[in-house]
mmJSON file of the N, C-alpha and C atoms, coordinates in Angstrom:
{"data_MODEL":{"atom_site":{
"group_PDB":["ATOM","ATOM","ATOM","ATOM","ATOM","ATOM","ATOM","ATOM","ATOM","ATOM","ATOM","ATOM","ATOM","ATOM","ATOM","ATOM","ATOM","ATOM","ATOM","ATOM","ATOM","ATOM","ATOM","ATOM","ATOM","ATOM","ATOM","ATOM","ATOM","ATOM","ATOM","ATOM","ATOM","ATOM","ATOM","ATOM","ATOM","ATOM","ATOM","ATOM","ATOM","ATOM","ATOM","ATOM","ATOM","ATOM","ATOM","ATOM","ATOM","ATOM","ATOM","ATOM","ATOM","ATOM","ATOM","ATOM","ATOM","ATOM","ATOM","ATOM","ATOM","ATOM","ATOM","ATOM","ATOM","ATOM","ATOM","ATOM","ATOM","ATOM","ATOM","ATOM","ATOM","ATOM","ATOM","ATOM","ATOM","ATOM","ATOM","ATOM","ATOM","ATOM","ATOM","ATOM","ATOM","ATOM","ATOM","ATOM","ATOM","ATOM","ATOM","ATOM","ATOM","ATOM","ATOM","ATOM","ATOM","ATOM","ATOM","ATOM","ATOM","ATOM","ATOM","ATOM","ATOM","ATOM","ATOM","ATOM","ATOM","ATOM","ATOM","ATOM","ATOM","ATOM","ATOM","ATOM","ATOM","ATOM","ATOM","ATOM","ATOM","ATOM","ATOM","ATOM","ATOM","ATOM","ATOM","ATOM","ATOM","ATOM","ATOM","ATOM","ATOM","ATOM","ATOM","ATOM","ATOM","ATOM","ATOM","ATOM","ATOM","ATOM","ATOM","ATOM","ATOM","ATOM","ATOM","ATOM","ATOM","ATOM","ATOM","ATOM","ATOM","ATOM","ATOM","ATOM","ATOM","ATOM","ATOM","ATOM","ATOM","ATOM","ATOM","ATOM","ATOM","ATOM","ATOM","ATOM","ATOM","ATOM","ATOM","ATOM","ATOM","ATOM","ATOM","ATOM","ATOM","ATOM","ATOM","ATOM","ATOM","ATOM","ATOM","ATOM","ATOM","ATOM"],
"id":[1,2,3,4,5,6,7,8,9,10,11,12,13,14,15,16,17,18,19,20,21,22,23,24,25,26,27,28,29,30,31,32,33,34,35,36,37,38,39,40,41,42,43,44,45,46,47,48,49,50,51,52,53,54,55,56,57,58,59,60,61,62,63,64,65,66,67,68,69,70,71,72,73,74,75,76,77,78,79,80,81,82,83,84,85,86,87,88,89,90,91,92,93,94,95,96,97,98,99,100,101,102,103,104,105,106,107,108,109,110,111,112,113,114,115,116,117,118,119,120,121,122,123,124,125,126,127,128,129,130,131,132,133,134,135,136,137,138,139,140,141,142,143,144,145,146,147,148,149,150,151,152,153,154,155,156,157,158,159,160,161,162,163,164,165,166,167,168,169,170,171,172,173,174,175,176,177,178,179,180,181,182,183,184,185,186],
"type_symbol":["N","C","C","N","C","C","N","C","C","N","C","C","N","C","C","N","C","C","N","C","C","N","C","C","N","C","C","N","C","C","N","C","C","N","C","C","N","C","C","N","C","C","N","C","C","N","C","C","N","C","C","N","C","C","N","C","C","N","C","C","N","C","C","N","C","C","N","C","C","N","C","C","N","C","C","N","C","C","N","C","C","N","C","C","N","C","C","N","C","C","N","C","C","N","C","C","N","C","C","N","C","C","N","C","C","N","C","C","N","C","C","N","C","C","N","C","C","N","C","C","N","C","C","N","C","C","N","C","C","N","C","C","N","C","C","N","C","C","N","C","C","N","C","C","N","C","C","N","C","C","N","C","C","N","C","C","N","C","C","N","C","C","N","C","C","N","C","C","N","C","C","N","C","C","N","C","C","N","C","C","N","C","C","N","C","C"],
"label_atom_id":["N","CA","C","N","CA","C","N","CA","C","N","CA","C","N","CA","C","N","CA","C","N","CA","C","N","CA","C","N","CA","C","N","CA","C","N","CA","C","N","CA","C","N","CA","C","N","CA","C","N","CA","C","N","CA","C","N","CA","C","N","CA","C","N","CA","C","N","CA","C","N","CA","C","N","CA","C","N","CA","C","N","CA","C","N","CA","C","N","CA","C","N","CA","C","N","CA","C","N","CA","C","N","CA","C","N","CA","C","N","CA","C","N","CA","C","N","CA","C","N","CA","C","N","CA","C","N","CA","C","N","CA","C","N","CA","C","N","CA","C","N","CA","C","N","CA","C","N","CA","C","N","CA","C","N","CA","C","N","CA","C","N","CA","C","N","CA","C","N","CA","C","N","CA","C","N","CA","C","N","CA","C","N","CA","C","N","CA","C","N","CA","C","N","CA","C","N","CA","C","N","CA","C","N","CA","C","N","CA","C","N","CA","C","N","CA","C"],
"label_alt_id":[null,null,null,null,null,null,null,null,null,null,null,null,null,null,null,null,null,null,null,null,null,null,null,null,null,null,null,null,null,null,null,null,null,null,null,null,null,null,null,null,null,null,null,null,null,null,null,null,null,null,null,null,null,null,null,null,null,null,null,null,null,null,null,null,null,null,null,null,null,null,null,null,null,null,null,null,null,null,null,null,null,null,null,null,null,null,null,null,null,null,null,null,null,null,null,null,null,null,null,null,null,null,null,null,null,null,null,null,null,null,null,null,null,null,null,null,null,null,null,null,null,null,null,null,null,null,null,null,null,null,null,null,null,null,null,null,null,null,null,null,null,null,null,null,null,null,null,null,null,null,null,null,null,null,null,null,null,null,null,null,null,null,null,null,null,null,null,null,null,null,null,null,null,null,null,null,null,null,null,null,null,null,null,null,null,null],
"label_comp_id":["UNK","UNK","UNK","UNK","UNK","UNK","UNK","UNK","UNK","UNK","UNK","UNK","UNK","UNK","UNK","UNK","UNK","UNK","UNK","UNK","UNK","UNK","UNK","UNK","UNK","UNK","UNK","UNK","UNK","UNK","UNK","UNK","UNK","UNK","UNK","UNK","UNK","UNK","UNK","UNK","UNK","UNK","UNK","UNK","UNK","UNK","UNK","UNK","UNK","UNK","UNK","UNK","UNK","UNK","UNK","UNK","UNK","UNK","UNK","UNK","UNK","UNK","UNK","UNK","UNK","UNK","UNK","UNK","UNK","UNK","UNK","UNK","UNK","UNK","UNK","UNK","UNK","UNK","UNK","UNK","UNK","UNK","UNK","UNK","UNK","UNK","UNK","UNK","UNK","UNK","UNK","UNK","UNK","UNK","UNK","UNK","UNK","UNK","UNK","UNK","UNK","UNK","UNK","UNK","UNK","UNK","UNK","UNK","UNK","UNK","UNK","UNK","UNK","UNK","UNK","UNK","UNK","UNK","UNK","UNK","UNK","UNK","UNK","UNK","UNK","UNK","UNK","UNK","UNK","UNK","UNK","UNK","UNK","UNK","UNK","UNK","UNK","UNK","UNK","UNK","UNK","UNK","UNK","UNK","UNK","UNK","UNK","UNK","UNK","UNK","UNK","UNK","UNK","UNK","UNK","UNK","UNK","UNK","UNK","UNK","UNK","UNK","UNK","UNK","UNK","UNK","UNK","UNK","UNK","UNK","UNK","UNK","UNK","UNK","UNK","UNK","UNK","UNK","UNK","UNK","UNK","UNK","UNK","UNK","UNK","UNK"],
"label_asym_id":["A","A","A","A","A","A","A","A","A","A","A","A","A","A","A","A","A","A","A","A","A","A","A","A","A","A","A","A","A","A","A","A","A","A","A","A","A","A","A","A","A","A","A","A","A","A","A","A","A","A","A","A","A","A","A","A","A","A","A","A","A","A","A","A","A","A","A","A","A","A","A","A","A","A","A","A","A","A","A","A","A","A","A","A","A","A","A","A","A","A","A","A","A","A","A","A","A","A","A","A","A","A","A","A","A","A","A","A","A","A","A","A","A","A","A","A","A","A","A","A","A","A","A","A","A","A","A","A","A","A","A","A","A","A","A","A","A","A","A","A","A","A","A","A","A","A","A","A","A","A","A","A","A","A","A","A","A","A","A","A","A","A","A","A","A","A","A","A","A","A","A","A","A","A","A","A","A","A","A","A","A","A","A","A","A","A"],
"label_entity_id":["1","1","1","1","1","1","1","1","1","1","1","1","1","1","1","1","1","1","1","1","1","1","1","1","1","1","1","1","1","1","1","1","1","1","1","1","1","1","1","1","1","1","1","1","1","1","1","1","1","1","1","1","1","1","1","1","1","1","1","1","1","1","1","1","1","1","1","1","1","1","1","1","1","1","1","1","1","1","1","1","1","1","1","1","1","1","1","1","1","1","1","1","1","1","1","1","1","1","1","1","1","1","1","1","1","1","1","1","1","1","1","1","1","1","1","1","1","1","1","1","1","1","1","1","1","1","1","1","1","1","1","1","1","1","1","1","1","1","1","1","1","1","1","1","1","1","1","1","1","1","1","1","1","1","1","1","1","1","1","1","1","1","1","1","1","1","1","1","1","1","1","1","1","1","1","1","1","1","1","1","1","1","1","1","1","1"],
"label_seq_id":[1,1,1,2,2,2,3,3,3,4,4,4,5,5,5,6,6,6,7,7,7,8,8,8,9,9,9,10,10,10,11,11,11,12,12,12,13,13,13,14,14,14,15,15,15,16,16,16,17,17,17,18,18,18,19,19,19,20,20,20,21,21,21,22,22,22,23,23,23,24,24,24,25,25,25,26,26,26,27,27,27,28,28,28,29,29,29,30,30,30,31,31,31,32,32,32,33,33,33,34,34,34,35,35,35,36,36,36,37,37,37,38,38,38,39,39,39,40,40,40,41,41,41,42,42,42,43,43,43,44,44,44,45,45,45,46,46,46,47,47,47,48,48,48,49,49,49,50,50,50,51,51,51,52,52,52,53,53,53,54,54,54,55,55,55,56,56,56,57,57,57,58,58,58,59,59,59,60,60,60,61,61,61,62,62,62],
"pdbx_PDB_ins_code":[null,null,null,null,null,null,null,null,null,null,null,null,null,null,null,null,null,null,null,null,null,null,null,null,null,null,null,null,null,null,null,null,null,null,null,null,null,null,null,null,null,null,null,null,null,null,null,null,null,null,null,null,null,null,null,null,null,null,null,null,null,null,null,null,null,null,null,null,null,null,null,null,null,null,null,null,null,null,null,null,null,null,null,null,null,null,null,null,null,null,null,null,null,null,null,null,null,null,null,null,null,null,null,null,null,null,null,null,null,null,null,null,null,null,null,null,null,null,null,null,null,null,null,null,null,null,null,null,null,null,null,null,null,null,null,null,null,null,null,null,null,null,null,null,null,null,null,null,null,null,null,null,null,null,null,null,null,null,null,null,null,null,null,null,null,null,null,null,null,null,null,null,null,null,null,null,null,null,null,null,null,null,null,null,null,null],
"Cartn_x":[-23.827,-23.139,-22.69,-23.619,-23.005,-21.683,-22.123,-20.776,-19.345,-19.251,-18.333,-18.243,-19.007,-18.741,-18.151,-18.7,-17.612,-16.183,-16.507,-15.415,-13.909,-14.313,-13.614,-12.89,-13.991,-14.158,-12.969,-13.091,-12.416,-10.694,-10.92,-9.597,-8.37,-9.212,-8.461,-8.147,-9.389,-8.96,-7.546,-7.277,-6.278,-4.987,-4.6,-3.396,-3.198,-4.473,-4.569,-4.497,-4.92,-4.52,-3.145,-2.489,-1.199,-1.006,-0.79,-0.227,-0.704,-2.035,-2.681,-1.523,-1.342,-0.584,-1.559,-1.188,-1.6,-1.553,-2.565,-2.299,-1.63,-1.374,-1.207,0.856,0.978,2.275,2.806,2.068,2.851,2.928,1.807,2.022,3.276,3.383,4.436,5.888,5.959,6.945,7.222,7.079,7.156,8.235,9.244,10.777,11.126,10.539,10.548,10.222,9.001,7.845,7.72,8.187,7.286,6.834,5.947,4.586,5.375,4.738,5.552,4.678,3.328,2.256,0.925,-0.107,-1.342,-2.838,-3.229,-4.221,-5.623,-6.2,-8.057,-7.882,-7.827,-7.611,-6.954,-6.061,-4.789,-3.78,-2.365,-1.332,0.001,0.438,2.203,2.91,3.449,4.495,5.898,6.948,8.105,8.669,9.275,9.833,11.329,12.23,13.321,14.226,14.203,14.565,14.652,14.041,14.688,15.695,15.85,16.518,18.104,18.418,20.124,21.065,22.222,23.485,23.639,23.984,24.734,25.974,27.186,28.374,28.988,29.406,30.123,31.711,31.839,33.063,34.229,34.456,35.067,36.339,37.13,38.005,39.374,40.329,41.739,42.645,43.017,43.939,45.34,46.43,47.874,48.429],
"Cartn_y":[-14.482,-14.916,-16.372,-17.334,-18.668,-18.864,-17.563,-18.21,-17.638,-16.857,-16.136,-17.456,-18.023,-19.077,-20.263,-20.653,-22.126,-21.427,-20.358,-19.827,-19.858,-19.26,-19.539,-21.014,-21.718,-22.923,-23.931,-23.968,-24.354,-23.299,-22.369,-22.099,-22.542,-22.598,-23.743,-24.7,-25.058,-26.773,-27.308,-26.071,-25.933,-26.87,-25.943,-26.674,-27.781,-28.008,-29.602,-30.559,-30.696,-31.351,-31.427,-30.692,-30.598,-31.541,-32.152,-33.281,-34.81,-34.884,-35.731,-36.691,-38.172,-38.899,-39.99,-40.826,-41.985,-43.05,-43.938,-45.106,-46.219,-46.129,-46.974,-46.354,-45.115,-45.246,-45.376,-45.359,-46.05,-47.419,-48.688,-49.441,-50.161,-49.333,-49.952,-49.6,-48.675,-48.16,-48.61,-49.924,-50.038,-49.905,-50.383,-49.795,-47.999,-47.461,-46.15,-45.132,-45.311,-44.67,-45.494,-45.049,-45.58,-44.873,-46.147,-45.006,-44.602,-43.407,-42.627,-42.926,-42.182,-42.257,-42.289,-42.908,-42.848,-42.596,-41.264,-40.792,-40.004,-40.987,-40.214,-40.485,-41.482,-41.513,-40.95,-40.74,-39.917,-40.412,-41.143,-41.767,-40.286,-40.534,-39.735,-40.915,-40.526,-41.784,-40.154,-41.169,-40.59,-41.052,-40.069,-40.392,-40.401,-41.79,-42.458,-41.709,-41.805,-40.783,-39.34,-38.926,-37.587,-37.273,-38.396,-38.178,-38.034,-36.662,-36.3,-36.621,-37.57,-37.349,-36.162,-35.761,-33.966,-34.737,-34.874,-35.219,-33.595,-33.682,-32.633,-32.401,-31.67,-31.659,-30.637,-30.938,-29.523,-29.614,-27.893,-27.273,-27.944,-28.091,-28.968,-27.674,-27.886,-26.539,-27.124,-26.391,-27.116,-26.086],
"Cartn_z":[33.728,34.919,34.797,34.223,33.928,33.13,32.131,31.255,31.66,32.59,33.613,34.117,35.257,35.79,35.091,33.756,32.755,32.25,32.205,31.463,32.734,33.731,35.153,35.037,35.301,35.38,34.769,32.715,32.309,32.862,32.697,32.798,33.98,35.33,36.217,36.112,35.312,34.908,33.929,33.118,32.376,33.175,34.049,34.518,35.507,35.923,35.984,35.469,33.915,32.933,32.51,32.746,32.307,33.054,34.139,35.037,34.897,34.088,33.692,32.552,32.841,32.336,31.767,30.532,30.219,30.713,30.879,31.823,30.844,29.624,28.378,28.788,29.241,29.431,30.368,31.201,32.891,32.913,32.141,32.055,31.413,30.145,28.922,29.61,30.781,31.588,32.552,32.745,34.617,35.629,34.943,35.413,35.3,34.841,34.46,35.431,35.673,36.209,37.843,39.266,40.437,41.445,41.794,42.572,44.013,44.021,45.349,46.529,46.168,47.003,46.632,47.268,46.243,47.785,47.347,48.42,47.926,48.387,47.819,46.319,45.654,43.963,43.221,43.803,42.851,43.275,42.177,42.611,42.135,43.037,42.183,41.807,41.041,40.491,40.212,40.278,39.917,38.665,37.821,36.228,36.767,36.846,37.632,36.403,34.764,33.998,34.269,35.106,35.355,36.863,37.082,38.642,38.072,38.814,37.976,39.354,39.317,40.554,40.835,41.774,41.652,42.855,42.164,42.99,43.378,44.893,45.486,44.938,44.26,44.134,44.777,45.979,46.498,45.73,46.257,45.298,45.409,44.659,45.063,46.026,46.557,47.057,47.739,46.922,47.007,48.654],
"occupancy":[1.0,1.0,1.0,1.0,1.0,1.0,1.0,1.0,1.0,1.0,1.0,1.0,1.0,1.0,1.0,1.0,1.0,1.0,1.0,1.0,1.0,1.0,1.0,1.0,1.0,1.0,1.0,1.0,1.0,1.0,1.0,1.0,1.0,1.0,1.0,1.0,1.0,1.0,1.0,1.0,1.0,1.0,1.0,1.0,1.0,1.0,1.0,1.0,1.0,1.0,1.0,1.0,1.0,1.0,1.0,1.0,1.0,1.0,1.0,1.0,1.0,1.0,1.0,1.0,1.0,1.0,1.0,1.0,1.0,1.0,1.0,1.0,1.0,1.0,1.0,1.0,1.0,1.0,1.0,1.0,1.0,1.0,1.0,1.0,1.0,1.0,1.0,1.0,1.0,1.0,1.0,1.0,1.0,1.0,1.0,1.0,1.0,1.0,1.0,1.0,1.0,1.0,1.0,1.0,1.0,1.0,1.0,1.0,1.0,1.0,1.0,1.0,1.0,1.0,1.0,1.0,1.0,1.0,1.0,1.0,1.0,1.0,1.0,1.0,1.0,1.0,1.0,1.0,1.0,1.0,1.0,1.0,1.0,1.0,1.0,1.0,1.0,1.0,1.0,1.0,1.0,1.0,1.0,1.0,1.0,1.0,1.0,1.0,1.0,1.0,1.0,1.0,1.0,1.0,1.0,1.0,1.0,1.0,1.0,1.0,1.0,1.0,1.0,1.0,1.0,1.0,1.0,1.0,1.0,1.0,1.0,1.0,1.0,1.0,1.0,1.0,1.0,1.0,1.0,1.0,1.0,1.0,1.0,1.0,1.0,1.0],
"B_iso_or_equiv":[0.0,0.0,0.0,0.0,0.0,0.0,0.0,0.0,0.0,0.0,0.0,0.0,0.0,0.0,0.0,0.0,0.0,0.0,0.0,0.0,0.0,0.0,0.0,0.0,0.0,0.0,0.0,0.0,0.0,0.0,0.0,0.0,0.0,0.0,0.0,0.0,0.0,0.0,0.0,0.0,0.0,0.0,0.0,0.0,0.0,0.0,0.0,0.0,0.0,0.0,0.0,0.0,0.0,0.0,0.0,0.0,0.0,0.0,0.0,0.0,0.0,0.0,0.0,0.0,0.0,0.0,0.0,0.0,0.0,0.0,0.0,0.0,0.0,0.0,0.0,0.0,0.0,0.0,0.0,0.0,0.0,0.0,0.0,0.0,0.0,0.0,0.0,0.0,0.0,0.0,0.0,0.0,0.0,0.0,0.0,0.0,0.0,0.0,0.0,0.0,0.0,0.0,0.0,0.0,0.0,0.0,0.0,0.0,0.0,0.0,0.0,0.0,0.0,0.0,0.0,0.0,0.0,0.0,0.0,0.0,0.0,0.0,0.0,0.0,0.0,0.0,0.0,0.0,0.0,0.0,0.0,0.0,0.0,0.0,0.0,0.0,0.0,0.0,0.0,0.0,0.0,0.0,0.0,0.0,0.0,0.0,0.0,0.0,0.0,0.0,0.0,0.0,0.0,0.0,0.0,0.0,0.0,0.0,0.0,0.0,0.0,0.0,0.0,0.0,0.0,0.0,0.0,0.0,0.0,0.0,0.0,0.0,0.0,0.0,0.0,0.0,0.0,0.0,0.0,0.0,0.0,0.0,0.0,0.0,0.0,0.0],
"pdbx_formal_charge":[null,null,null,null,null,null,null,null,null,null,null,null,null,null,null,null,null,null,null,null,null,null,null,null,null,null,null,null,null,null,null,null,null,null,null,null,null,null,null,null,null,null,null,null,null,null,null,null,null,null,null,null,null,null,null,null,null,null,null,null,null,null,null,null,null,null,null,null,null,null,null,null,null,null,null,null,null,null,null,null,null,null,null,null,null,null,null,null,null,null,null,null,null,null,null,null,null,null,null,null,null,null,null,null,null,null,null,null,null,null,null,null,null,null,null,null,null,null,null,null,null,null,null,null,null,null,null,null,null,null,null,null,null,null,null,null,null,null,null,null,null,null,null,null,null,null,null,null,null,null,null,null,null,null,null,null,null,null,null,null,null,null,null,null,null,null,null,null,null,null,null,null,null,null,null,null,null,null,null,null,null,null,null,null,null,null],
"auth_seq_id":[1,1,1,2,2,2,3,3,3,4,4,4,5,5,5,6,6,6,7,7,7,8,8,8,9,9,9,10,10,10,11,11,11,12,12,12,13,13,13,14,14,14,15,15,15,16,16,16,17,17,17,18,18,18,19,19,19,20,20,20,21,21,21,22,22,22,23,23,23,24,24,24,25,25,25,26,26,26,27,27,27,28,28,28,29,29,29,30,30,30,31,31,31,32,32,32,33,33,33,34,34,34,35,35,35,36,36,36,37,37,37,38,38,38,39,39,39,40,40,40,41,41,41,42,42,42,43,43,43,44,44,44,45,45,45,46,46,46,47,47,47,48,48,48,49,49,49,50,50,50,51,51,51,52,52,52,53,53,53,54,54,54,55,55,55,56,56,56,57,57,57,58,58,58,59,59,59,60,60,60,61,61,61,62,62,62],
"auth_comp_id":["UNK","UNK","UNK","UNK","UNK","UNK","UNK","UNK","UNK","UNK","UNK","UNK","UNK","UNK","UNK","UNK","UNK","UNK","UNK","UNK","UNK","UNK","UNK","UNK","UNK","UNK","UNK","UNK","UNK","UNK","UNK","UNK","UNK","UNK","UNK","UNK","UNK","UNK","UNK","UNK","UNK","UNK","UNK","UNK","UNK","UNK","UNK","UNK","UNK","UNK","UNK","UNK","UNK","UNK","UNK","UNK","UNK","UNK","UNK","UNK","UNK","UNK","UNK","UNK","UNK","UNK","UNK","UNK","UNK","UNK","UNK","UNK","UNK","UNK","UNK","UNK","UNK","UNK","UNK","UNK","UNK","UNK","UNK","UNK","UNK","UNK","UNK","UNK","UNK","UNK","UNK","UNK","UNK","UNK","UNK","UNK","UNK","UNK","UNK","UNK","UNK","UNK","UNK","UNK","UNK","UNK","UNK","UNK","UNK","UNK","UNK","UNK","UNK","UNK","UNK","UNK","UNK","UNK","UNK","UNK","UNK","UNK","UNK","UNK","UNK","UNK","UNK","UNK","UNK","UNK","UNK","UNK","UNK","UNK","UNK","UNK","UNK","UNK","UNK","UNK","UNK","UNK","UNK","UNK","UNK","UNK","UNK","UNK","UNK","UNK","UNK","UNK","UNK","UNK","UNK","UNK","UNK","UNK","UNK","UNK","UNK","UNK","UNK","UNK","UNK","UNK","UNK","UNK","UNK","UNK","UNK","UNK","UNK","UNK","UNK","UNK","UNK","UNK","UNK","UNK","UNK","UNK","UNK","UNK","UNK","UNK"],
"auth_asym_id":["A","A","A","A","A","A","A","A","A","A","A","A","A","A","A","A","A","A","A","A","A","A","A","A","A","A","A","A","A","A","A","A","A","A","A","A","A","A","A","A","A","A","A","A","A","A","A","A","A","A","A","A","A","A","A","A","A","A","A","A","A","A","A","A","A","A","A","A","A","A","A","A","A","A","A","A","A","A","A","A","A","A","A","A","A","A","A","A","A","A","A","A","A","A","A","A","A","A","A","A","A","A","A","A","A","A","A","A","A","A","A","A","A","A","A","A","A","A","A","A","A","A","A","A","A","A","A","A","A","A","A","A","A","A","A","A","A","A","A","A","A","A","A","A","A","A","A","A","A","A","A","A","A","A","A","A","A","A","A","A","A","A","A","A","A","A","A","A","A","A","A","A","A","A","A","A","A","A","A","A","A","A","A","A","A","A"],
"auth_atom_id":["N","CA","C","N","CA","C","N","CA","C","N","CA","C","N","CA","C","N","CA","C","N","CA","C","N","CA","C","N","CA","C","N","CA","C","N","CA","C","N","CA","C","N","CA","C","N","CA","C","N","CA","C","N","CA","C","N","CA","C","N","CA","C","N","CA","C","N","CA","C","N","CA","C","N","CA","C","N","CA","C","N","CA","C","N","CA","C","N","CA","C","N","CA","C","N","CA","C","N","CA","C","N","CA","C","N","CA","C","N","CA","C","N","CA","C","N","CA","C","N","CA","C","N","CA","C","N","CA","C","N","CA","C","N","CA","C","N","CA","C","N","CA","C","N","CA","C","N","CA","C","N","CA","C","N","CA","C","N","CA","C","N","CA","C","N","CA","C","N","CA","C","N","CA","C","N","CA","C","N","CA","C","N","CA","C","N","CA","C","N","CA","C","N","CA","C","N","CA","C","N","CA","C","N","CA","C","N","CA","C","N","CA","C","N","CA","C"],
"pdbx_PDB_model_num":[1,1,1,1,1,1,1,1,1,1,1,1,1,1,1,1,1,1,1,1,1,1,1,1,1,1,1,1,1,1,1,1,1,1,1,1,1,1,1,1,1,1,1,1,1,1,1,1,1,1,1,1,1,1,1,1,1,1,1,1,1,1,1,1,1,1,1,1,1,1,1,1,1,1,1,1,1,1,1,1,1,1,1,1,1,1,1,1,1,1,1,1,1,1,1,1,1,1,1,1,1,1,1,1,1,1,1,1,1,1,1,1,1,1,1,1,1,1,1,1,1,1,1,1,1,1,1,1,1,1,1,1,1,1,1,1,1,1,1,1,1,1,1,1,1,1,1,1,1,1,1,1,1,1,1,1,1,1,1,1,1,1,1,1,1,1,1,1,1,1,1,1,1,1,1,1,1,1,1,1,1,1,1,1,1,1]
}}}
């Protein structure tokens, strides 16, 4: 039953880690990377590199 239980265990933990960032690269990033919000010990930061324009382009019509 325990090892049902770690085995559980790690596997949630899985994709939490995936979101886990280096603090060695937020630093070396500071223009890059800013903080959105930061609650109960956990900050979001936003990657300013992935923010895309999306311009409206409506249709020409003669």
């Amino acid at each position: 039953m325990k090892k049902i239980l770690i085995i559980l265990l790690a596997i949630l933990c899985i994709p939490i880690s995936g979101f886990v960032m280096s603090l060695s690269i937020l630093e070396n990033n500071p223009n890059r990377y800013i903080e959105i919000s930061e609650l109960q010990g956990m900050t979001v930061y936003l990657d300013s590199d992935s923010i895309q324009s999306l311009v409206y382009n409506p249709p020409i019509t003669a």
